[in-house]
BAFI-3210 file (N, C-alpha, C; in Angstrom, 3 decimals, decimal comma, padded with zeros to 6 digits):
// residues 58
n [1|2|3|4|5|6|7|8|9|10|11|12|13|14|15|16|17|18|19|20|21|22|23|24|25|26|27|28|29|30|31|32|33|34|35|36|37|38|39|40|41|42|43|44|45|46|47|48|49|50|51|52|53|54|55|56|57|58]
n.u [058,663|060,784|063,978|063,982|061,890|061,115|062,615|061,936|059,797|060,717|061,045|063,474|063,522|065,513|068,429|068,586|071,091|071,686|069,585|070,262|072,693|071,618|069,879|072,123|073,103|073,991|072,889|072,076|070,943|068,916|068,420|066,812|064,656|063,233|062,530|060,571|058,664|057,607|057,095|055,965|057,129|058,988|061,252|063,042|062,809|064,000|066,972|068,147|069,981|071,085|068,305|067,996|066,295|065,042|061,344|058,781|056,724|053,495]
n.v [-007,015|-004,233|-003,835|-002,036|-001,396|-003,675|-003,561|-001,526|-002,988|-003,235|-002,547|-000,906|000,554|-001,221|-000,167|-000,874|-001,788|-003,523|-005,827|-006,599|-008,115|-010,266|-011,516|-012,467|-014,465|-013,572|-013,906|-012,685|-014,766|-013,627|-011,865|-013,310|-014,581|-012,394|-011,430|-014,290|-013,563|-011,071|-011,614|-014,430|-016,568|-019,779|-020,212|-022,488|-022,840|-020,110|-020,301|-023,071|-024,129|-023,059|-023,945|-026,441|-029,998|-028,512|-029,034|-028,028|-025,646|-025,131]
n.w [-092,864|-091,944|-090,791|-088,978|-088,063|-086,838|-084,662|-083,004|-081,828|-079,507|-076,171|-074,345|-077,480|-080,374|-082,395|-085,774|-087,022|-084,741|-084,708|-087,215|-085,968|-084,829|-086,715|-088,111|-085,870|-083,794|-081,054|-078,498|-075,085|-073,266|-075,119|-076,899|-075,436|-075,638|-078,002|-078,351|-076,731|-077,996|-080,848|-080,795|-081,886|-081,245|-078,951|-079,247|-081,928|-082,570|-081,655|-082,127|-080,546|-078,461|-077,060|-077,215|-076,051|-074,749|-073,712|-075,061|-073,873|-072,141]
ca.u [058,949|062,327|064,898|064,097|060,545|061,085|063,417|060,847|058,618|061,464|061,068|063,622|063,913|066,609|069,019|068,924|072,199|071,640|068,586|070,943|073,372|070,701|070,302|073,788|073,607|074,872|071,857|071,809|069,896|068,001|066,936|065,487|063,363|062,527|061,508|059,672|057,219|056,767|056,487|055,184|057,705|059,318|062,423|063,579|062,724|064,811|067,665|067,986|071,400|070,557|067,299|068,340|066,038|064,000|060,363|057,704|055,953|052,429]
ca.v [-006,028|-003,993|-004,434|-000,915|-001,559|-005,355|-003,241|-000,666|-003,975|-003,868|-001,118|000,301|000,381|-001,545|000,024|-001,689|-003,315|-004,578|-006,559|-007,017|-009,230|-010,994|-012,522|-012,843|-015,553|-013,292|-012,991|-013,554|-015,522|-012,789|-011,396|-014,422|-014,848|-011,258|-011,861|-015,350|-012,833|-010,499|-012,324|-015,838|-017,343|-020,479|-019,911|-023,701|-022,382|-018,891|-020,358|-024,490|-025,239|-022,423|-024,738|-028,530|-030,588|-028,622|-029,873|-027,046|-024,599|-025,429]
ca.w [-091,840|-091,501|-089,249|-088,122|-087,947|-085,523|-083,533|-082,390|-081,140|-077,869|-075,040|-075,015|-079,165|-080,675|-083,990|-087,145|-087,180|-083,399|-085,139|-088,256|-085,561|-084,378|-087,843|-088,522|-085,056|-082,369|-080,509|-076,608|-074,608|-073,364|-076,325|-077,287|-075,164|-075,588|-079,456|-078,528|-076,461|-079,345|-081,792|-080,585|-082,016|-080,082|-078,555|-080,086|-083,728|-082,681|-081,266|-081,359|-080,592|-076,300|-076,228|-077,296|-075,377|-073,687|-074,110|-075,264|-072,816|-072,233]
c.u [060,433|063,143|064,556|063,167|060,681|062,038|063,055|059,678|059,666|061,120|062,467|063,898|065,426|067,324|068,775|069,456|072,196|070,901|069,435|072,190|072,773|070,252|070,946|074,136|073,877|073,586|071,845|070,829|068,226|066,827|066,106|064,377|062,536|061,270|060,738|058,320|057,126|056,120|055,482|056,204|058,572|060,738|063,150|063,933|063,931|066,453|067,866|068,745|070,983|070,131|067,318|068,017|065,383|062,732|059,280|056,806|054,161|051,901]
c.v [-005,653|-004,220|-003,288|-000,945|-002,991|-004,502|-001,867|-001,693|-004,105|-002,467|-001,367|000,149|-000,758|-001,363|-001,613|-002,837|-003,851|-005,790|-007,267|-008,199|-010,208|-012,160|-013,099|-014,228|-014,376|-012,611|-014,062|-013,938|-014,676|-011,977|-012,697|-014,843|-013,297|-011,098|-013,081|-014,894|-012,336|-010,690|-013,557|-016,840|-018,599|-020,533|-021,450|-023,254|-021,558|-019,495|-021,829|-024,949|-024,592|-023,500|-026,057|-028,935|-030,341|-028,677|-028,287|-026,579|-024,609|-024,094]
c.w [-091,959|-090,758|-088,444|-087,198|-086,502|-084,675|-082,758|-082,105|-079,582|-077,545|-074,134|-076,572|-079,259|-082,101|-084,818|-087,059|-085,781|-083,902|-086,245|-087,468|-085,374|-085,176|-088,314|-087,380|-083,996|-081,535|-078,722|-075,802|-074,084|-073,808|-077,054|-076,729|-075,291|-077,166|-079,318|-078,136|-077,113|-080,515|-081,904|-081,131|-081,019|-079,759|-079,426|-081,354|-083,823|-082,531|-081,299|-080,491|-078,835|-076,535|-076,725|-076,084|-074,842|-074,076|-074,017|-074,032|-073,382|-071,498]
res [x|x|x|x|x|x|x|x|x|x|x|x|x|x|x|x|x|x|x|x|x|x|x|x|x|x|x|x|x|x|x|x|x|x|x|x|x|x|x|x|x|x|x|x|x|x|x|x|x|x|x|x|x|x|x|x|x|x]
***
Protein backbone atom coordinates (compact mmCIF):
# COMPACT_ATOMS: atom_id res chain seq x y z
CA UNK A 1 0.00 0.00 0.00
CA UNK A 2 1.23 3.73 -0.47
CA UNK A 3 1.57 6.21 1.90
CA UNK A 4 -1.00 8.09 -0.15
CA UNK A 5 -3.19 5.23 -0.40
CA UNK A 6 -3.05 4.39 4.05
CA UNK A 7 -3.63 8.05 4.33
CA UNK A 8 -7.01 8.12 2.56
CA UNK A 9 -8.07 5.11 5.26
CA UNK A 10 -8.42 8.49 7.94
CA UNK A 11 -11.57 10.89 7.65
CA UNK A 12 -10.45 13.55 7.23
CA UNK A 13 -7.53 12.19 4.59
CA UNK A 14 -4.07 12.44 5.67
CA UNK A 15 -0.88 13.79 2.97
CA UNK A 16 1.78 11.51 2.19
CA UNK A 17 4.54 12.92 4.13
CA UNK A 18 2.13 13.27 7.34
CA UNK A 19 2.03 9.25 6.95
CA UNK A 20 5.80 9.48 5.85
CA UNK A 21 6.41 11.01 9.77
CA UNK A 22 4.54 8.53 11.18
CA UNK A 23 7.14 6.02 9.99
CA UNK A 24 9.98 8.08 10.62
CA UNK A 25 8.56 7.75 14.77
CA UNK A 26 6.77 11.00 15.14
CA UNK A 27 3.46 9.73 15.39
CA UNK A 28 1.05 10.89 18.29
CA UNK A 29 -0.80 9.16 20.55
CA UNK A 30 -3.86 9.85 18.90
CA UNK A 31 -3.11 8.72 15.73
CA UNK A 32 -2.30 5.57 16.99
CA UNK A 33 -4.93 4.62 18.16
CA UNK A 34 -6.52 5.91 15.06
CA UNK A 35 -4.40 3.32 12.79
CA UNK A 36 -4.92 0.36 15.50
CA UNK A 37 -8.82 0.84 14.40
CA UNK A 38 -8.06 0.73 10.74
CA UNK A 39 -5.95 -1.47 10.45
CA UNK A 40 -6.30 -3.95 13.48
CA UNK A 41 -3.15 -3.56 14.26
CA UNK A 42 -2.23 -3.44 18.18
CA UNK A 43 -1.43 -0.28 19.47
CA UNK A 44 1.74 -2.22 21.54
CA UNK A 45 3.11 -3.49 18.05
CA UNK A 46 2.49 0.42 16.65
CA UNK A 47 3.95 2.19 19.31
CA UNK A 48 5.74 0.01 22.35
CA UNK A 49 7.73 2.34 24.19
CA UNK A 50 3.30 5.02 24.68
CA UNK A 51 1.98 1.38 25.65
CA UNK A 52 4.77 -0.46 27.98
CA UNK A 53 2.75 -2.56 30.17
CA UNK A 54 -0.42 -2.24 29.33
CA UNK A 55 -2.05 -5.74 29.12
CA UNK A 56 -4.06 -6.49 25.68
CA UNK A 57 -7.72 -5.40 25.04
CA UNK A 58 -10.10 -8.19 25.19
Amino acid sequence: MTLEAFGKLFKPAVDKSTVLRWENGKLPVRRVLEIEKVTGIDRRMLAPKMFKGLEAAE
